[in-house]
N, C-alpha and C positions, 0 to 999 in steps of 0.2 A: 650567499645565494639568496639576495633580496632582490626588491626592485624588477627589475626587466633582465635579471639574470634566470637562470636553470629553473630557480623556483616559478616563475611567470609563464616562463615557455616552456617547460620541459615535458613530457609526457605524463600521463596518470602513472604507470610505474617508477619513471624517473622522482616523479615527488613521492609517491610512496618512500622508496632506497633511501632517498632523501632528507625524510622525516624518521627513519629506522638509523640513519647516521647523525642525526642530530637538531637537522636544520630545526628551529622554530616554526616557520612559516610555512613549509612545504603541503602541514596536511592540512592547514585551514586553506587553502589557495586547490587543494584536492577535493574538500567539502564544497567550496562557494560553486566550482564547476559542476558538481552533481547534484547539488542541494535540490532543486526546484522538482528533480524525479524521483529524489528517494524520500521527499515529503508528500508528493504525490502520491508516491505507492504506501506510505504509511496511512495517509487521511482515506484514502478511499478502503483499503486494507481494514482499517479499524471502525470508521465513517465517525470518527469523535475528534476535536482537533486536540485538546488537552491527552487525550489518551496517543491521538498520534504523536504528538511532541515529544512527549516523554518518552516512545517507544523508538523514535530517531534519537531521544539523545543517550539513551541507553546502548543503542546499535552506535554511534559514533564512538563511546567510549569503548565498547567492543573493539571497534576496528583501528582506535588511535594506541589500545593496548598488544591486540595480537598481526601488527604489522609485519613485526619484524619474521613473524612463523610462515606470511604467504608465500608458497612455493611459485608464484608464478602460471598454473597452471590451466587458467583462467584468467579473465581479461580481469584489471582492476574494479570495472565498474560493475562488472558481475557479482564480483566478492562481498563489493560496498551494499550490493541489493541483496544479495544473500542473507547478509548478517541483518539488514534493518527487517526482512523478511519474518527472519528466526524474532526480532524482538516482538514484531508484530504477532504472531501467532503465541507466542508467550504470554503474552496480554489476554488473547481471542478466549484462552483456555482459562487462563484464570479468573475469567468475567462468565464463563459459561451459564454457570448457575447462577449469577446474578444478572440477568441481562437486562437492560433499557434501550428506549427510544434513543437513539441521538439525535441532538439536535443537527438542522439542514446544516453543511460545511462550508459555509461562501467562505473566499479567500479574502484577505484585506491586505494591501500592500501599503507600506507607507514613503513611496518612492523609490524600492530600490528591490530589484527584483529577487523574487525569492526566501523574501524576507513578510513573514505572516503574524500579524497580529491580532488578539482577540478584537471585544468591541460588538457592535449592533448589527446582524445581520440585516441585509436590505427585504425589503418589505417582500413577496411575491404573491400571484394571485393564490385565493384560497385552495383549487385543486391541484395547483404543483404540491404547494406547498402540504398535503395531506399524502398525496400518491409519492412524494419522497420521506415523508414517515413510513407508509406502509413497506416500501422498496427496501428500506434501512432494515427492518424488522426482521423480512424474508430473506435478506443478506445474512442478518444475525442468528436465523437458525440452520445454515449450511455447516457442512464441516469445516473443520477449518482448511482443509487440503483445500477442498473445495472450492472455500474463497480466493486463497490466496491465487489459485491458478485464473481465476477469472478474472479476479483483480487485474494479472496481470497481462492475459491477453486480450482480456474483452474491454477492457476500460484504460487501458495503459497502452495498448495497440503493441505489445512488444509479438514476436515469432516465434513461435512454438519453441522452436530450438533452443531457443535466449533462453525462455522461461525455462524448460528442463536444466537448463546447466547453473542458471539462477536456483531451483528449488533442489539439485543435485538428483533428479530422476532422468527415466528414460522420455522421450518424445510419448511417446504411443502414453503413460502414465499421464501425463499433461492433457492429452488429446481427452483422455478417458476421467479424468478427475473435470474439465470441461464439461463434457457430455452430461454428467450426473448432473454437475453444479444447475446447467440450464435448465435440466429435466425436474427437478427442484424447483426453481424458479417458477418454470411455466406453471405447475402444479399451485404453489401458494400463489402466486399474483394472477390467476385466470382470472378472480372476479373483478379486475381493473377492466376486462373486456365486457364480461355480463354485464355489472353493475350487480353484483353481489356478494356478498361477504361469505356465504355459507359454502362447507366444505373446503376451507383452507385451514392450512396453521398458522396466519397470520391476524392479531387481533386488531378489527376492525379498527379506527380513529375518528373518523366522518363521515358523514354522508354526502361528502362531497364527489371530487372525480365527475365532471357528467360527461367529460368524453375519453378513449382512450389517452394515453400517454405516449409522447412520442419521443422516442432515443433513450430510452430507462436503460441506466447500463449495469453492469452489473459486478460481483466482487468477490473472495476468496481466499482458503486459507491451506497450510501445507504443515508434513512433518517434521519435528522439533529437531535441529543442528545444530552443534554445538559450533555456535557463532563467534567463538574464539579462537576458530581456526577456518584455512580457507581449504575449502573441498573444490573437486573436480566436477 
């Protein structure tokens, strides 16, 4: 099952069966298809690329170990965001108490998509480049439920629905871990609109900013699942 056989064309569960029977190939050829979203929802999930890396490569070995236990009951690609989910929030919690700025996340490819390497972020003007420090910051003190569900609707553009059966809640749960995350948000990043620092919990960087910001998106986090198995 190489080449332009089963493994090349076959469906996301048929290479899952596939890599649970043996094949070699099947579940790198399942990664290369999803890789580009479930790094997406890692970098922006975490906003650090080193911390996301490591939290996909943790969630892949999760999911290259407990293949064989997926019942099926949810789509593949669900399961696959599930579990990188759970690693990412693993992380969110473990860093609580020690939290930092991260640096801005530009992607670098080196000709082949999907594939991110470190290296020199490119140059940007000084008020992006300070109002996505402060944005990071104000991401960093939501909860984690919080984030992850913003993460993954408000910046990942997935449907409410997707996100419930990816974070294994109800809709209405999503809608509502939402609402707070933004209500949060507007609260620490008002003074992006003023031009004022005071009265947030986010600690100042510069004095820069001199106009609003436009398209600040935003990010999130959810309840701990034991990402060694696939849930409903």
């Amino acid at each position: 099952m190489t080449g332009d056989g089963p493994v090349a064309g076959g469906s996301d569960l048929d290479l899952l069966r596939a890599h649970v029977a043996g094949d070699r190939d099947a579940f790198t050829e399942l990664f290369h298809r999803h890789r580009d979203r479930l790094w997406a929802v890692a970098l922006r999930t975490l906003g650090d690329r080193e911390e996301a890396a490591d939290a996909l490569q943790d969630a892949l070995l999760s999911a290259h170990r407990a293949a064989a236990r997926f019942r099926g009951d949810s789509a593949v690609t669900t399961w696959l965001h599930r579990i990188v989910v759970n690693a990412c929030v693993d992380r969110m919690r473990r860093r609580q108490t020690h939290a930092t700025v991260p640096l801005p996340d530009g992607v670098h490819t080196d000709g082949e998509p999907g594939r991110h390497t470190g290296g020199v972020e490119p140059a940007a003007p000084a008020h992006d480049h300070d109002t996505a420090l402060v944005v990071r910051q104000a991401l960093a003190a939501l909860p984690a439920e919080q984030r992850a569900a913003l993460v993954l609707v408000d910046v990942q553009g997935y449907p409410v629905a997707e996100v419930a059966r990816i974070l294994g809640v109800a809709e209405g749960t999503v809608k509502s871990r939402c609402a707070r995350g933004r209500a949060r948000l507007a609260v620490l990043l008002g003074h992006l609109r003023t031009g004022s620092d005071e009265g947030t919990g986010v600690r100042p960087v510069t004095g820069g900013n001199p106009r609003p910001p436009e398209g600040v998106g935003s990010g999130s986090g959810w309840s701990r699942r034991d990402a060694s198995q696939e849930e409903t």
